[in-house]
MDAnalysis code that builds the backbone (N, CA, C; Angstrom):
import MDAnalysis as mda
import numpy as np

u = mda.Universe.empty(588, n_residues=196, atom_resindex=np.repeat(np.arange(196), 3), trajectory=True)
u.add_TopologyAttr("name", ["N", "CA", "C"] * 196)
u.add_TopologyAttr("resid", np.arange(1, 197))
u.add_TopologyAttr("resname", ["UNK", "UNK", "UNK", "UNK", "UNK", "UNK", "UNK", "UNK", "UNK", "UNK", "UNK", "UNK", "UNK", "UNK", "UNK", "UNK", "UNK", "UNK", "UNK", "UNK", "UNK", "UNK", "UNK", "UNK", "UNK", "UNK", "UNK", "UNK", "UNK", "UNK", "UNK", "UNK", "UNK", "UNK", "UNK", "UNK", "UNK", "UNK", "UNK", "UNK", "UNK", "UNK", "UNK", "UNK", "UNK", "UNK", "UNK", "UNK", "UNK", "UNK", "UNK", "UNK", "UNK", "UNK", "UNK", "UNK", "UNK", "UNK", "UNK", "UNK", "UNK", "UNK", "UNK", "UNK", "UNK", "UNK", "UNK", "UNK", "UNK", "UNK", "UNK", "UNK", "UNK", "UNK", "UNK", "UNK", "UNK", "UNK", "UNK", "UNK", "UNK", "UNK", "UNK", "UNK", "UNK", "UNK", "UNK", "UNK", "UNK", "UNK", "UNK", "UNK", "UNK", "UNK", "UNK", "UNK", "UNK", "UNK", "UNK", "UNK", "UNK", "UNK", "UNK", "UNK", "UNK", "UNK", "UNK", "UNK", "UNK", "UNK", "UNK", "UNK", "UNK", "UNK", "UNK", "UNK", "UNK", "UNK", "UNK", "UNK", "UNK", "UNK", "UNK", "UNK", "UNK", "UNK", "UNK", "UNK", "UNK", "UNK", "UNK", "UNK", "UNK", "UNK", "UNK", "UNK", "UNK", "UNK", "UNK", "UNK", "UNK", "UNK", "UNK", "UNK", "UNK", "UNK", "UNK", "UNK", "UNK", "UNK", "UNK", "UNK", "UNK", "UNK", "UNK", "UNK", "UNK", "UNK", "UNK", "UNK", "UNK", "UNK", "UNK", "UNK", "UNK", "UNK", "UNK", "UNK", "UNK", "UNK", "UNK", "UNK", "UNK", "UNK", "UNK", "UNK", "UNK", "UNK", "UNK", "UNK", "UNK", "UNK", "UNK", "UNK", "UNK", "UNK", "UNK", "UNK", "UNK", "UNK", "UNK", "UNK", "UNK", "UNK", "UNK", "UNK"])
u.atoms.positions = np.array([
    [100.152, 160.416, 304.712],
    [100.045, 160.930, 303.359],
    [98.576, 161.214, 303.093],
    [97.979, 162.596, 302.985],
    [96.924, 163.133, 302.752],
    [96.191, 162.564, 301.482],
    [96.917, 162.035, 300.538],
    [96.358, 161.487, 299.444],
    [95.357, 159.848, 299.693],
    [96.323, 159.667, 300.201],
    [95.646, 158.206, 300.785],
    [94.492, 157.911, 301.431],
    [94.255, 159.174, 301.975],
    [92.922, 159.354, 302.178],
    [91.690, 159.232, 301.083],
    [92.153, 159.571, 300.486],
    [91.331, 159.712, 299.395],
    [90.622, 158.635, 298.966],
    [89.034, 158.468, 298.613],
    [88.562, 157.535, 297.940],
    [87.801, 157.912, 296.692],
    [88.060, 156.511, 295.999],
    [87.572, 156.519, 294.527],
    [86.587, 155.300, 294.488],
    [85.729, 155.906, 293.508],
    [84.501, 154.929, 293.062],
    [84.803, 154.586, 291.714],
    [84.308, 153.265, 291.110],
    [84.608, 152.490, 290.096],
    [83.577, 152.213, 289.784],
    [82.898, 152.126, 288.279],
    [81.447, 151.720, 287.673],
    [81.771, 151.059, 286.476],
    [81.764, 149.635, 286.276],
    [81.709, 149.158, 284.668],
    [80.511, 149.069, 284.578],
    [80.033, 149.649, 283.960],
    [78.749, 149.505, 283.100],
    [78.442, 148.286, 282.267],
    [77.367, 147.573, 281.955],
    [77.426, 146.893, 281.004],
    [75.915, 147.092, 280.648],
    [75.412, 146.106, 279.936],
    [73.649, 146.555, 278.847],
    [72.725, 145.653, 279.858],
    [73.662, 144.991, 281.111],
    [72.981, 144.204, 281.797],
    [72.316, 143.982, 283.471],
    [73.746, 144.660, 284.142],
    [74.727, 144.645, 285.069],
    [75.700, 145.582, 284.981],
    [75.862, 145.697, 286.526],
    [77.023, 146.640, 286.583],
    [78.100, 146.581, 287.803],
    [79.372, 145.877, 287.714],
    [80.168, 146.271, 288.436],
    [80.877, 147.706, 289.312],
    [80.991, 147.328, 290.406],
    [81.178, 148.265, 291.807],
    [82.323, 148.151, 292.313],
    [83.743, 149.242, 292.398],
    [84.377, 149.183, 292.806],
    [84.900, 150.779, 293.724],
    [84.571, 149.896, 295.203],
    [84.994, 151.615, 295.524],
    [86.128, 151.240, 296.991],
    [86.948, 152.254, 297.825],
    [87.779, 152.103, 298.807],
    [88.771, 153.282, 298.395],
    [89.728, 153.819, 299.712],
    [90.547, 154.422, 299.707],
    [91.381, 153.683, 298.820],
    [92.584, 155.114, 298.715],
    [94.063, 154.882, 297.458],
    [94.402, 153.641, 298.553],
    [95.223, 152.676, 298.284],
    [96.199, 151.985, 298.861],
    [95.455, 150.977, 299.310],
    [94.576, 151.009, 299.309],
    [94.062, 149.767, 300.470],
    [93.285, 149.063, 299.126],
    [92.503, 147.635, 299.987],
    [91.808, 146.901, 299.208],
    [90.460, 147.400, 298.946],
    [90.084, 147.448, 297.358],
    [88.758, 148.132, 296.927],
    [87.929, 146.811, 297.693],
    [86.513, 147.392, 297.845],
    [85.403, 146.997, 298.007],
    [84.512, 146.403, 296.998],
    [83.616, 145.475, 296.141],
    [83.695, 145.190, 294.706],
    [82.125, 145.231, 294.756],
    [81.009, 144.680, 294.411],
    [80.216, 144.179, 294.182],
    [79.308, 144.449, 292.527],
    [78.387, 143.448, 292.253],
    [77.468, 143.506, 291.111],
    [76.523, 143.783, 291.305],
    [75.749, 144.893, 290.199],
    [74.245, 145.161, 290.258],
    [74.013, 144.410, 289.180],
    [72.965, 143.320, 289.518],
    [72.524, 143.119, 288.107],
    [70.635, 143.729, 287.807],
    [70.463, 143.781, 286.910],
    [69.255, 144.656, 286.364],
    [68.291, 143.954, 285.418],
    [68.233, 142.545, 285.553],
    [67.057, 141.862, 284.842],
    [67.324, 140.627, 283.688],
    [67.099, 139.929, 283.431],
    [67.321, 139.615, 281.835],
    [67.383, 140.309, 281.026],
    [67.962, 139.329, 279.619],
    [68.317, 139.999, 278.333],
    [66.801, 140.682, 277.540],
    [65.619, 140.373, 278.398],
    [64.578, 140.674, 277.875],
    [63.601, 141.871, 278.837],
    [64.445, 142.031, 279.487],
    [63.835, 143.425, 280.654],
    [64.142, 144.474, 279.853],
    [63.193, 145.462, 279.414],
    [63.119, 146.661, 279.081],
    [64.290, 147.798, 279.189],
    [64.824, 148.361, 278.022],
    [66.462, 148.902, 278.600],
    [65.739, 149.995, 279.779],
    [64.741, 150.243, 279.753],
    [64.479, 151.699, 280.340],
    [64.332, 150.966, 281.682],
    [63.984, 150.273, 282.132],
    [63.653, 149.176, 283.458],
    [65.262, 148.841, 283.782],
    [65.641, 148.317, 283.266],
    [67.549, 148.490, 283.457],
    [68.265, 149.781, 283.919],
    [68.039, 150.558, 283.388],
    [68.552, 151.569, 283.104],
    [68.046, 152.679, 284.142],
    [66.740, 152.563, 284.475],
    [66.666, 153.359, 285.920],
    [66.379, 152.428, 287.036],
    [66.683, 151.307, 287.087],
    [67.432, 150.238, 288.581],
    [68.758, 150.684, 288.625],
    [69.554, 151.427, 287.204],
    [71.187, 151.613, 287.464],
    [70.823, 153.430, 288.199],
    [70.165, 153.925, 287.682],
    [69.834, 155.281, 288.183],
    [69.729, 155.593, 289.646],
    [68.505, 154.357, 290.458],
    [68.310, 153.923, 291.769],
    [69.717, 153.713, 292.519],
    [70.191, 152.456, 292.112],
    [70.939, 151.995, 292.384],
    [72.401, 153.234, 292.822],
    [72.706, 153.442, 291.779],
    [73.559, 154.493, 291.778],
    [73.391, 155.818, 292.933],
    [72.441, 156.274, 292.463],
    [71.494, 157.313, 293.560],
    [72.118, 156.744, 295.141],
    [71.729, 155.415, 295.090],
    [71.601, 154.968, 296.926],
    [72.899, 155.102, 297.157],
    [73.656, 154.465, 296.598],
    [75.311, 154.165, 296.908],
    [75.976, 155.329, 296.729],
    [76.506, 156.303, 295.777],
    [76.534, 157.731, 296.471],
    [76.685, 158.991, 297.201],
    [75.164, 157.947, 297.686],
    [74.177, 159.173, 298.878],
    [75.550, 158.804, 300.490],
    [75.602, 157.429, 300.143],
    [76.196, 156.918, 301.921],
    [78.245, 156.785, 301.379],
    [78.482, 156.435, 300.047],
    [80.299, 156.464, 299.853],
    [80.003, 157.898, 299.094],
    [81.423, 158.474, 299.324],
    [81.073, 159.916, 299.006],
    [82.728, 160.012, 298.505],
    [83.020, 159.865, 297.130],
    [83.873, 159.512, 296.743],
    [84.499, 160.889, 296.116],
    [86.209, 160.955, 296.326],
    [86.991, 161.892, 295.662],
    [86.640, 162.091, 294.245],
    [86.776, 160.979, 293.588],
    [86.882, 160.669, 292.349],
    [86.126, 159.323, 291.833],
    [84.703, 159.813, 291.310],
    [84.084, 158.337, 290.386],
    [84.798, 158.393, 288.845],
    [84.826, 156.988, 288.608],
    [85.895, 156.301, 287.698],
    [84.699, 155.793, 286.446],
    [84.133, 155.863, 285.646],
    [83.081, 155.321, 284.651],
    [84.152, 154.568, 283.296],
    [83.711, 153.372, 282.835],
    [84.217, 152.943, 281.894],
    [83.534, 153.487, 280.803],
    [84.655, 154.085, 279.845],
    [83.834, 154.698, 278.706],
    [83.086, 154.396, 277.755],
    [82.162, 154.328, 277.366],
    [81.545, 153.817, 276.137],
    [81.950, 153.636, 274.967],
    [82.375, 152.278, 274.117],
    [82.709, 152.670, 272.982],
    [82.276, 153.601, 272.333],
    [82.946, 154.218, 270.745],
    [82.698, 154.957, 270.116],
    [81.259, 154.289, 269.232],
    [80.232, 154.702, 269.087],
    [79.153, 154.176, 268.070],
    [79.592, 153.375, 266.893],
    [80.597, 154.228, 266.150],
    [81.606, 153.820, 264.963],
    [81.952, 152.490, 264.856],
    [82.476, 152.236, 266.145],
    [83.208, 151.144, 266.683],
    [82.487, 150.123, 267.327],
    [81.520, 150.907, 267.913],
    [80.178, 149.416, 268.728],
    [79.820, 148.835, 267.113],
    [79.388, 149.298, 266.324],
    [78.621, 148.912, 264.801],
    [79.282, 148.058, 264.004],
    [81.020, 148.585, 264.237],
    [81.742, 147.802, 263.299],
    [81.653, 146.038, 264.090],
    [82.227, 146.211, 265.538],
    [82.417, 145.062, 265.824],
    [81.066, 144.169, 265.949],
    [79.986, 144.705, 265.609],
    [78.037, 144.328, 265.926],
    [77.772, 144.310, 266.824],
    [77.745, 145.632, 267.682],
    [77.086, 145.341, 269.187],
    [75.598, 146.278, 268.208],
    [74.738, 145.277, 268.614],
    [73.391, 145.718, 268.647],
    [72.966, 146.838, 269.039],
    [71.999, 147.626, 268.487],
    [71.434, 149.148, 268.901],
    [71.102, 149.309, 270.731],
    [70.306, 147.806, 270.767],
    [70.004, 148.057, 272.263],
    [71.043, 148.106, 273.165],
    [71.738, 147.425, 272.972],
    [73.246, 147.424, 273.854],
    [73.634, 148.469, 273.589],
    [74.343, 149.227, 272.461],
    [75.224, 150.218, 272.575],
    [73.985, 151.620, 273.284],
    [72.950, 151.184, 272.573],
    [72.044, 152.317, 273.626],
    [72.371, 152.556, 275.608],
    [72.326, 151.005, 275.650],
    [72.181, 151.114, 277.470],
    [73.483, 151.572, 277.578],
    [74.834, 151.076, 276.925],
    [75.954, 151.107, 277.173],
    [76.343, 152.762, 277.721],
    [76.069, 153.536, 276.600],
    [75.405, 154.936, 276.505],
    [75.485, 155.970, 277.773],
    [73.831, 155.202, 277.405],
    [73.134, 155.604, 278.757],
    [73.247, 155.422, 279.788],
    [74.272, 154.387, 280.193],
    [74.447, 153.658, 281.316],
    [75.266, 154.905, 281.753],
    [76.356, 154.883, 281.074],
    [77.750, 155.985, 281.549],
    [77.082, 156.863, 281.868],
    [75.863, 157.934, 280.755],
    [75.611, 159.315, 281.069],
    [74.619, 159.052, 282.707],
    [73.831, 157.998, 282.784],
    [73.337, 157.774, 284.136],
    [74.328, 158.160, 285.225],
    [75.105, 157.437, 285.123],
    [76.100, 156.895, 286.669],
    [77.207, 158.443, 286.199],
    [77.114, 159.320, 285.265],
    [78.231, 160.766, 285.622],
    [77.005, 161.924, 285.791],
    [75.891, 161.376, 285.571],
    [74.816, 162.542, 286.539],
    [74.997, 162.668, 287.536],
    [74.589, 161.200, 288.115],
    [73.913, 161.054, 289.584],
    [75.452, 161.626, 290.270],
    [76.290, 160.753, 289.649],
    [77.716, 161.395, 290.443],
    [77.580, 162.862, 290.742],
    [77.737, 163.448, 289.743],
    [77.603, 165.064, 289.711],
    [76.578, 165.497, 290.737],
    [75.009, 165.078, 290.640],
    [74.166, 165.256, 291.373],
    [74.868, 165.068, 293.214],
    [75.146, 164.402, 292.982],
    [75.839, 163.535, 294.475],
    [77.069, 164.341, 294.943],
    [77.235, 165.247, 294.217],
    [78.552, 166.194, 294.598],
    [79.684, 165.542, 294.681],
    [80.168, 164.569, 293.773],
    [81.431, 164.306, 293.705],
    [82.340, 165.494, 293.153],
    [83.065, 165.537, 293.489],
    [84.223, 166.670, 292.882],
    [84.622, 166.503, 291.793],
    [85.188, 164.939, 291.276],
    [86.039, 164.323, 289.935],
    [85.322, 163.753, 289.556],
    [84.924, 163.513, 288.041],
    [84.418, 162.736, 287.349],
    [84.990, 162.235, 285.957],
    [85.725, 160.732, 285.928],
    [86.746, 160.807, 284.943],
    [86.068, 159.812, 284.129],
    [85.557, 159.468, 282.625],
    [85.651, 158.694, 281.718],
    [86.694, 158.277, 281.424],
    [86.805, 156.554, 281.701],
    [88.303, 155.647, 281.181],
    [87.769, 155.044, 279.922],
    [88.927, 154.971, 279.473],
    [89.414, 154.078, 278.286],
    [89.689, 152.956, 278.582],
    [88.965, 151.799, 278.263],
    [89.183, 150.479, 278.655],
    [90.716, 149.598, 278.320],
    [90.827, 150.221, 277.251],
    [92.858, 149.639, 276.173],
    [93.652, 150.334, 277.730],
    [93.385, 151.802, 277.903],
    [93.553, 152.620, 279.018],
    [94.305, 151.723, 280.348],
    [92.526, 151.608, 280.696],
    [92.642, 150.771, 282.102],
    [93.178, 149.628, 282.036],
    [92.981, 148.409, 280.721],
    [93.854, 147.161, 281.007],
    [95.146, 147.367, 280.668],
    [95.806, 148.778, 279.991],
    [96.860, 148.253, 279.675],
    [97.750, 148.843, 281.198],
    [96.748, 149.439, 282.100],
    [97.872, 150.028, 283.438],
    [97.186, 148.440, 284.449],
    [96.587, 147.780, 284.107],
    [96.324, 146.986, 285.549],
    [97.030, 145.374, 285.039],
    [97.132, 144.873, 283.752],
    [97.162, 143.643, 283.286],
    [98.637, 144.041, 282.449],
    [98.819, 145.473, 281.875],
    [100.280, 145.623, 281.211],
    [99.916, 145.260, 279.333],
    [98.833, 145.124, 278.989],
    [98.378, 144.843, 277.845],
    [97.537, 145.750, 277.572],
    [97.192, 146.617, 276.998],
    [96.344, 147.350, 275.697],
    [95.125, 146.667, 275.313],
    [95.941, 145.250, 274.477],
    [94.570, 144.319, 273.734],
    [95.018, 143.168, 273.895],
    [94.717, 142.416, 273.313],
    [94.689, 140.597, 273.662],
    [94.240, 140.041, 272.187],
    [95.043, 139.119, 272.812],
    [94.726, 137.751, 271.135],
    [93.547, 136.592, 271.633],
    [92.934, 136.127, 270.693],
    [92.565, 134.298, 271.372],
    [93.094, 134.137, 271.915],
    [93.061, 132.814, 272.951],
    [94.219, 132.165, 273.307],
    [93.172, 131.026, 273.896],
    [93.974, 129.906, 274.444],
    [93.576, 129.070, 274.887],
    [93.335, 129.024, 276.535],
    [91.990, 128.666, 277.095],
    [92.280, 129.005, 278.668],
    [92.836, 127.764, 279.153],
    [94.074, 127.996, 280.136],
    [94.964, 126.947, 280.468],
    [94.443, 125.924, 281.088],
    [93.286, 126.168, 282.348],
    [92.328, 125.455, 282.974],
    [91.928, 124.654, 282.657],
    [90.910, 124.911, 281.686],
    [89.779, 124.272, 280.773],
    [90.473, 123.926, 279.316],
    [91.157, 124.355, 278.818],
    [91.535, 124.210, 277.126],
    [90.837, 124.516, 276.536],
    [89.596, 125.423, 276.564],
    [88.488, 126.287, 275.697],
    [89.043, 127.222, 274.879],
    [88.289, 127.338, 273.911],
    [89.067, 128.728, 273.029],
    [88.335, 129.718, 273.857],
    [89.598, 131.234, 273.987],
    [88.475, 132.499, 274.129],
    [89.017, 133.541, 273.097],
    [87.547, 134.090, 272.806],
    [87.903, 135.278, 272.104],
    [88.942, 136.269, 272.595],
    [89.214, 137.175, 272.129],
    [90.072, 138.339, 272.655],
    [89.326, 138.941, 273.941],
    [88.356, 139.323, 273.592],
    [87.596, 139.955, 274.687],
    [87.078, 139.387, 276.254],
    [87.163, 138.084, 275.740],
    [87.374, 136.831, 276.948],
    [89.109, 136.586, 277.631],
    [89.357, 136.723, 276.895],
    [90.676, 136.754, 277.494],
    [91.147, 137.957, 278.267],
    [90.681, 139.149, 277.717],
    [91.309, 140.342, 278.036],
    [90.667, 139.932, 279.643],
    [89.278, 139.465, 280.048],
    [88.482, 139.729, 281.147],
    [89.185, 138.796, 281.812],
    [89.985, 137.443, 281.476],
    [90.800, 136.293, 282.118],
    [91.777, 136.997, 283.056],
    [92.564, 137.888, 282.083],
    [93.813, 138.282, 282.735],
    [93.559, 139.264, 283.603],
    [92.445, 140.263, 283.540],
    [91.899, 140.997, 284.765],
    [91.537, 140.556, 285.712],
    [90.836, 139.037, 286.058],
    [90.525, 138.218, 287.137],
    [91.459, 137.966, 287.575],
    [92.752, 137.024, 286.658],
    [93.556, 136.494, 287.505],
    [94.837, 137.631, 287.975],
    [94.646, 139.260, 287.425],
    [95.517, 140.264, 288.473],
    [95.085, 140.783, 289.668],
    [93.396, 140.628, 289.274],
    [92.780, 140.867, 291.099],
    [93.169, 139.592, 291.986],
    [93.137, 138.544, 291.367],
    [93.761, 137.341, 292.164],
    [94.779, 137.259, 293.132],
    [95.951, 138.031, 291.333],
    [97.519, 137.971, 291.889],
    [97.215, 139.288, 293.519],
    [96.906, 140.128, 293.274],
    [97.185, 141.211, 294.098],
    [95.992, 140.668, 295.735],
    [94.898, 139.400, 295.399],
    [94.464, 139.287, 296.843],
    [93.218, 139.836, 296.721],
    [92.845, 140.240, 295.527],
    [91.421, 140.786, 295.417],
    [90.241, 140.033, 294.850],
    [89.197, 139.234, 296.010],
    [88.566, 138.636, 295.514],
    [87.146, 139.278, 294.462],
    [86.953, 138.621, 293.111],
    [86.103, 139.201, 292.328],
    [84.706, 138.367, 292.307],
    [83.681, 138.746, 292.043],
    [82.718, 137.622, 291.965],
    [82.624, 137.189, 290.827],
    [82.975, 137.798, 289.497],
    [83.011, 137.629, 287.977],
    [83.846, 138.426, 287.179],
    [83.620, 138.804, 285.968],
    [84.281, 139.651, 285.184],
    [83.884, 141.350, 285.382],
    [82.913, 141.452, 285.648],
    [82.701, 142.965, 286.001],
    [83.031, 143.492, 287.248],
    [82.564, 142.452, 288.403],
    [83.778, 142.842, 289.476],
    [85.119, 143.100, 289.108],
    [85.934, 142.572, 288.566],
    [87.291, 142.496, 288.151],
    [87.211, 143.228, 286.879],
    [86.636, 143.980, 285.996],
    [86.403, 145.307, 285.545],
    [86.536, 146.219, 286.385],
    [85.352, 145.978, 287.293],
    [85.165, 147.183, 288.091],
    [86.282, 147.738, 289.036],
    [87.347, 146.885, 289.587],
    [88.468, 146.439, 290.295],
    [89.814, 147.645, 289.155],
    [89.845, 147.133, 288.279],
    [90.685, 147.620, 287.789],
    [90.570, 149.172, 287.052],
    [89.242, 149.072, 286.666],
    [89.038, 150.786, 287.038],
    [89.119, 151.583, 288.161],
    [88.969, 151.137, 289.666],
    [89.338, 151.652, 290.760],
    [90.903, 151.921, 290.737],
    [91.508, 151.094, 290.691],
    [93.006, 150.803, 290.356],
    [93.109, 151.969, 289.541],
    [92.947, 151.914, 288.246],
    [93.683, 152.765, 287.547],
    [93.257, 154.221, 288.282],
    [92.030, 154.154, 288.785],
    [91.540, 156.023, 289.328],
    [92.651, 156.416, 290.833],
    [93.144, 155.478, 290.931],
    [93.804, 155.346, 292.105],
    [95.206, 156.144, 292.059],
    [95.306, 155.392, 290.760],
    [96.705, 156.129, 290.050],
    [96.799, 157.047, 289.502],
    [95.413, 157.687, 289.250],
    [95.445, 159.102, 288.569],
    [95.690, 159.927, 289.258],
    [94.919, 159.781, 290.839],
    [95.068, 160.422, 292.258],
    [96.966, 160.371, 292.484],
    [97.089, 159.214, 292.232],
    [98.230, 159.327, 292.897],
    [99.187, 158.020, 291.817],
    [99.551, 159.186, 291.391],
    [100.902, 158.328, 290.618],
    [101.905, 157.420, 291.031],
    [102.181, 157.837, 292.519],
    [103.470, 156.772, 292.976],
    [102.421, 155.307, 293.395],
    [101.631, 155.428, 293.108],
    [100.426, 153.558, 293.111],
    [100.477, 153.205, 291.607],
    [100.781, 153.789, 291.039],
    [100.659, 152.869, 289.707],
    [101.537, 151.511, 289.165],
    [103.251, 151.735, 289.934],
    [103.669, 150.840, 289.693],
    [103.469, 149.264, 290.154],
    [102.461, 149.989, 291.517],
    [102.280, 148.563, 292.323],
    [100.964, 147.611, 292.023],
    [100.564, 148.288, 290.666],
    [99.372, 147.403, 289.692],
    [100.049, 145.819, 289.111],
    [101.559, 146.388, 288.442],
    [102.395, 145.800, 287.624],
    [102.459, 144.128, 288.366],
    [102.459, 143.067, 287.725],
    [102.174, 142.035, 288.094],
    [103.479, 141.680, 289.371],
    [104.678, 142.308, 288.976],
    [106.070, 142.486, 289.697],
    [105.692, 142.875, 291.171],
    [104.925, 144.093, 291.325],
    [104.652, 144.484, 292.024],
    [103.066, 144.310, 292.901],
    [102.065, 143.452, 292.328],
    [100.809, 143.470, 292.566],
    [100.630, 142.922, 293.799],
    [101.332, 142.146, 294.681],
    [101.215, 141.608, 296.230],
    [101.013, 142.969, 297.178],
    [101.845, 143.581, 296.650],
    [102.426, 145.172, 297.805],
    [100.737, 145.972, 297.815],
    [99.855, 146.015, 296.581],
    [98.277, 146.643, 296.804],
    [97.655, 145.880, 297.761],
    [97.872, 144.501, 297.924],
    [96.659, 144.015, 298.343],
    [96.744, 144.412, 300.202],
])
C-alpha cells in the first residue's frame, strides 16, 4: 500500500519546548523534546533555537505531511489568561515551524485543532477535573486532557518522555489519518494495540 509509505511530521509547540513526532503511516512514530531555556530566556532566544532546531531536522526527515498544533485564538488565549509572552511564542512558534517546513519543501502543511486531535486519539473533545487515580491529586482539565494522551500512547506501546511527547504523538496520529483514513479507527482505545 503506497500510502504507507508515507511519512508525517508532528510539532507541539509550546512558549517553552517543543515536542517531536515523526515516522511512516502505520508504524511506530519516533518522539522526542526540544527544550529552549527557562521561563526567563528571552522569547526571541527560544524562538530561533525552535527556528535552528526545526531547520536541522527537516533538512535530514523529509516528511509528506508536517502536522503543527494550532495556536489558540488570541480571544481565547486572554480569556483563559495566558500571558502576552506566551501567547506571543505560542504564535510564533507555529508561524516558525510552517516556514521552515515550507522552506524545506514539504508538500503538506496542516494546522490542527487540539479539541480536533484529542478528540480522534483519546475519543474526547475536552475534559473535566478529575482526580489522578495514581496519586489522588486534583488535575485541572488541561492536566487531565495531557493524562489521557500519555496513557493512549501507553495503551498503543508508545513510549513518551512527558506531555509534549504524547502531544506530539497524537498529532502524528491524527496526520496519519488525514493521509489515510482507514488508520483512524485503530487510534480508538478498542483498537489502539493493532498501531503499535
Amino acid at each position: 500500500m503506497a500510502d504507507a509509505l508515507l511519512t508525517v511530521a508532528a510539532f507541539d509547540v509550546s512558549s517553552r519546548s517543543t515536542g517531536v513526532a515523526s515516522g511512516r503511516i502505520g508504524e511506530r512514530p519516533t518522539t522526542l523534546v526540544w527544550k529552549f531555556g527557562d521561563k526567563d530566556a528571552p522569547r526571541r532566544e527560544r524562538l530561533g533555537k525552535l527556528f535552528v532546531k526545526t531547520s536541522e531536522f527537516l533538512k535530514f526527515v523529509k516528511p509528506d505531511l508536517v502536522v503543527i498544533e494550532a495556536p489558540l485564538d488570541p480571544a481565547v488565549s486572554a480569556r483563559i489568561g495566558t500571558n502576552a509572552d506566551v501567547a506571543f511564542a505560542l504564535i510564533g512558534g507555529a508561524i516558525i515551524v510552517e516556514t521552515v517546513a515550507h522552506l524545506r519543501g514539504a508538500p503538506r502543511i496542516q494546522l490542527a485543532n487540539v479539541q480536533d486531535v484529542r478528540r480522534h486519539f483519546t475519543g474526547q473533545r475536552t475534559f473535566s477535573k478529575a482526580i489522578d487515580p495514581s496519586t489522588g491529586k486534583k488535575l485541572s482539565s488541561r492536566d487531565a486532557a495531557k493524562a489521557a494522551t500519555i496513557a493512549m500512547c501507553r495503551l498503543q506501546g508508545w513510549e513518551v518522555e512527558n506531555d509534549d511527547a504524547a502531544d506530539a504523538a497524537a498529532l502524528w496520529s491524527w496526520g496519519c489519518a488525514s493521509l489515510n483514513p482507514r488508520l483512524a479507527p485503530m487510534t480508538t482505545p478498542l483498537f489502539g494495540r493493532q498501531a503499535a
